[in-house]
C-alpha positions as MATLAB code, in Angstrom:
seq = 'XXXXXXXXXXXXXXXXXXXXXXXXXXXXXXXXXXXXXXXXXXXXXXXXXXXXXXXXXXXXXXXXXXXXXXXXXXXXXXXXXXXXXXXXXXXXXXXXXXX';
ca = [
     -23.493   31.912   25.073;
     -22.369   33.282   21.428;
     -19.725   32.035   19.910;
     -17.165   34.330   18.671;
     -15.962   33.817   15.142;
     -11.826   33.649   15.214;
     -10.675   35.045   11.284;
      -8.467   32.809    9.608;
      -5.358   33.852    8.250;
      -5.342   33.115    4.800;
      -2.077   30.173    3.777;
       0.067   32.177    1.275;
       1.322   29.357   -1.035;
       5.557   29.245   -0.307;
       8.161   28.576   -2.899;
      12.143   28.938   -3.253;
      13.775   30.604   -5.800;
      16.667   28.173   -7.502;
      18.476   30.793   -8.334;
      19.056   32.690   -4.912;
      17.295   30.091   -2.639;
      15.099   32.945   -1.143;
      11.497   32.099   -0.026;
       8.915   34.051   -0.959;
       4.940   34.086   -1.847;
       4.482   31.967   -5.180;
       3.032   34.850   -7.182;
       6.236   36.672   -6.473;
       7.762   34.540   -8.695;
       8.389   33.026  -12.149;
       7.626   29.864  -12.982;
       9.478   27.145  -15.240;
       8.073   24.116  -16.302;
       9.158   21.200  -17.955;
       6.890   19.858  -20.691;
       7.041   17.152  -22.681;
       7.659   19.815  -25.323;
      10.261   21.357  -23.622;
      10.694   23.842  -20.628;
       9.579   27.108  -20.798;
       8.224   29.901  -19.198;
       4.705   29.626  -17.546;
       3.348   33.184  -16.712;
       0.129   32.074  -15.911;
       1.511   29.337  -13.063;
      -1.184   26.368  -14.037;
       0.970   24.574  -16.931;
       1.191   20.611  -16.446;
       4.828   19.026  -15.916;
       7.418   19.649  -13.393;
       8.124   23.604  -11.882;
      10.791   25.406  -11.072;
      10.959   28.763   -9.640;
      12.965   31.908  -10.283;
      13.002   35.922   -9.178;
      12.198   38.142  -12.548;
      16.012   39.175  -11.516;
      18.733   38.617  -14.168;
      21.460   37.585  -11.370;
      18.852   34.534  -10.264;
      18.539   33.343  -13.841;
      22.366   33.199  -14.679;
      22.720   30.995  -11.276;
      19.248   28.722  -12.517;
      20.679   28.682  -16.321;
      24.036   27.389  -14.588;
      22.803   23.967  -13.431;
      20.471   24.583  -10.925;
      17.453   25.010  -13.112;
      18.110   21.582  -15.011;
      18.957   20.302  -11.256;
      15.527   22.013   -9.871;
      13.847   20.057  -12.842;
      15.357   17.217  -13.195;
      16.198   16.756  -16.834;
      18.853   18.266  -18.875;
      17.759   21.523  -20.646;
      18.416   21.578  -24.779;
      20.386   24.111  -26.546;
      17.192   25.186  -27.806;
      15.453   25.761  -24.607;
      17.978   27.375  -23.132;
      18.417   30.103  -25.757;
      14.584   30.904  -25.045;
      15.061   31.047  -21.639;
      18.236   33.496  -22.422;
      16.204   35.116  -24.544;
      13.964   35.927  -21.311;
      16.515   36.360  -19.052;
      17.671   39.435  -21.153;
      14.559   41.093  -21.122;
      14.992   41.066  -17.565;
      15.975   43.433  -15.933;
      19.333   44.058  -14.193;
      19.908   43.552  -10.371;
      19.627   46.447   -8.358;
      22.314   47.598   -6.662;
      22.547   46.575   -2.754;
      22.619   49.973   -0.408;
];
């Protein structure tokens, strides 16, 4: 008898957007990590420290900037981190309209 070879599916690493609470593959998304620097914005996903997640949607980063970022992360986010991050957020680009 052969054996038949079954294909795997290949696991799609999940995570949830603070901002909207949507689930979706982890490349779909930005990360934000805390640091002991700071947080910021990790475009590359392998920073060390604590990560949050967020669409590259304006309307998701308002909600994170809010509370549930800091909540997400679990520290309080400076003055000076959170301009950056506004200073991200407004390079974003707008949400698009639902139709």
């Amino acid at each position: 008898m052969t054996k038949k070879t079954v294909g795997r599916v290949k696991h799609i690493p999940q995570r949830t957007c603070v901002g909207c609470r949507e689930v979706l593959a982890k490349r779909q998304l930005l990360r934000v990590v805390r640091t002991a620097e700071g947080v910021q914005v990790d475009p590359t996903g392998k920073l060390a420290g604590r990560g949050a997640y967020l669409h590259d949607k304006r309307s998701c980063w308002e909600r994170g900037l809010k509370g549930a970022l800091a909540h997400a992360l679990k520290a309080e986010i400076s003055a000076e981190d959170r301009a950056r991050l506004q200073e991200f957020m407004n390079a974003l680009p707008e949400a698009e309209a639902e139709g």
